[in-house]
C-alpha positions as CSV (number, residue, x, y, z in Angstrom):
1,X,24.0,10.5,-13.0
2,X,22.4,13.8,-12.7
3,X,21.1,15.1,-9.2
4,X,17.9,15.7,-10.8
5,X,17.2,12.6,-12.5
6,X,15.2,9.8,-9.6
7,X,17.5,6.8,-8.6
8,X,16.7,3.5,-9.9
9,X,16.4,0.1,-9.3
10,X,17.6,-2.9,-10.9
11,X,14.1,-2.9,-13.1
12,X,14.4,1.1,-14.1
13,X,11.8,1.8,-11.2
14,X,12.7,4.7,-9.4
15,X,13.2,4.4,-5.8
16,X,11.6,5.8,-3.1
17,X,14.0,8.2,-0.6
18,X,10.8,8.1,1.8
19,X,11.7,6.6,5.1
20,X,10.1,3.5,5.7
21,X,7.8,4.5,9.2
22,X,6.2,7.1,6.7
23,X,5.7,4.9,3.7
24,X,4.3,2.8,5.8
25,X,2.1,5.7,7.9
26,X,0.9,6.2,4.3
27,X,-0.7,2.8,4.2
28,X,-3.5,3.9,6.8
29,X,-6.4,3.1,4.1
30,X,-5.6,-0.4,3.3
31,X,-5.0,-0.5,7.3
32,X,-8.1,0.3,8.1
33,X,-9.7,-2.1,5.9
34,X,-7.5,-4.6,7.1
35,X,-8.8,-4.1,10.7
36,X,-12.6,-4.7,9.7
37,X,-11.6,-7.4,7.4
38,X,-10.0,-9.0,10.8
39,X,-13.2,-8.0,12.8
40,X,-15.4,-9.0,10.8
41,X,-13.5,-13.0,10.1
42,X,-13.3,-12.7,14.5
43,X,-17.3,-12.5,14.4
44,X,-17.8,-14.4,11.7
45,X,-16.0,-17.6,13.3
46,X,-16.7,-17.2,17.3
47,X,-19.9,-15.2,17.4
48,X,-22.4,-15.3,14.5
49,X,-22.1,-15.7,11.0
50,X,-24.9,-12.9,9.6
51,X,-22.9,-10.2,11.9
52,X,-19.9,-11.3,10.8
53,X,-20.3,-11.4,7.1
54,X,-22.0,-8.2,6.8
55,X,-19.1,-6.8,8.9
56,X,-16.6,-7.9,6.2
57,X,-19.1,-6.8,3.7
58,X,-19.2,-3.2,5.0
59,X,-15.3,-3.0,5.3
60,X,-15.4,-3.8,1.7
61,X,-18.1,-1.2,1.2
62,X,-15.7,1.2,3.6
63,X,-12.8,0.4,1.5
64,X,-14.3,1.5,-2.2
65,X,-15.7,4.7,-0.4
66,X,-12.0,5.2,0.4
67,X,-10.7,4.7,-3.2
68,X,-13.7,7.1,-4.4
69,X,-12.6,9.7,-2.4
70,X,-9.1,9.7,-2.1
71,X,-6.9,10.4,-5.3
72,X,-4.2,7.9,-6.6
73,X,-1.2,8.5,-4.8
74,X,-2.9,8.7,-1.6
75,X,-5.0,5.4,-1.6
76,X,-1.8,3.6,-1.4
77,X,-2.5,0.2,-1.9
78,X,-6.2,0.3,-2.1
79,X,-5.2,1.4,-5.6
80,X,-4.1,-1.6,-7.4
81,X,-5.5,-1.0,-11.1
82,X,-7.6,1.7,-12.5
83,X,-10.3,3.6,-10.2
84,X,-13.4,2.2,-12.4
85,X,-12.1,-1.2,-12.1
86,X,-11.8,-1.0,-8.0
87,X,-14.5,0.9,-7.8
88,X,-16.6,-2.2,-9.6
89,X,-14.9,-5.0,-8.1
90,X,-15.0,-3.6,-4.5
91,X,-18.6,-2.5,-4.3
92,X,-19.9,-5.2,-6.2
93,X,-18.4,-7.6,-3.7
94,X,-19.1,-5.5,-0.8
95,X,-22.7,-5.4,-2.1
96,X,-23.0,-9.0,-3.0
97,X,-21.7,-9.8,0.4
98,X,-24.1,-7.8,2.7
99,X,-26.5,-8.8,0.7
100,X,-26.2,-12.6,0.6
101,X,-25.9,-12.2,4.5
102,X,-28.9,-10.6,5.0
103,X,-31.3,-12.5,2.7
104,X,-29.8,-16.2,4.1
105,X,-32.4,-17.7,6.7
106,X,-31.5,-17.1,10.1
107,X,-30.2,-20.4,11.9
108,X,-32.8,-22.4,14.0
C-alpha cells in the first residue's frame, strides 16, 4: 500500500486518523441541538406543554439554520442526506411544530 493512498476499512471506507476527542469536538452542531431537544422534552413533561413544544420546535428551527450555514464537512451529523432535503424536512418540522403549539387552546 502506498503512503499516499487513505487506509481502509473492511467495507473500502477510508478511515479516519482523527483522534477521537476531536472527532467528537467536531460534533458541537448536532450537540447543541441535542441540548434543546433535551430542554425542551424537560419543559415539556414537568413544566408546561406550549413552552415545551415550541422549545423543541425552535431547536429544530436552530438546527436547519445550522445546516444552512455551515458547509458539509462541518455540519457533522446534522448532515445526513442532501442539504435541500434537511433543509425541508428540518424546517418543515420545526415549523409545523411551533406552530401546532401555538395555535392549540391553552389548558383551563
Amino acid at each position: 500500500m502506498a503512503a499516499d493512498q487513505p487506509r481502509l476499512d473492511g467495507e473500502g471506507n477510508p478511515i479516519d486518523d482523527q483522534p477521537l476527542i476531536e472527532r467528537t469536538i467536531d460534533q458541537w452542531p448536532l450537540a447543541l441541538v441535542l441540548l434543546g431537544l433535551v430542554v425542551g422534552l424537560v419543559v415539556l413533561s414537568f413544566y408546561d406543554f406550549r413552552a415545551g413544544s415550541i422549545t423543541l420546535g425552535v431547536a429544530i428551527i436552530f438546527g436547519a439554520a445550522l445546516r444552512t450555514v455551515l458547509p458539509h464537512d462541518r455540519a457533522g451529523l446534522l448532515a445526513i442526506r442532501t442539504r435541500p432535503v434537511d433543509l425541508v424536512t428540518m424546517y418543515g418540522l420545526g415549523i409545523a411544530l411551533t406552530t401546532v403549539a401555538v395555535l392549540i387552546p391553552p389548558a383551563r
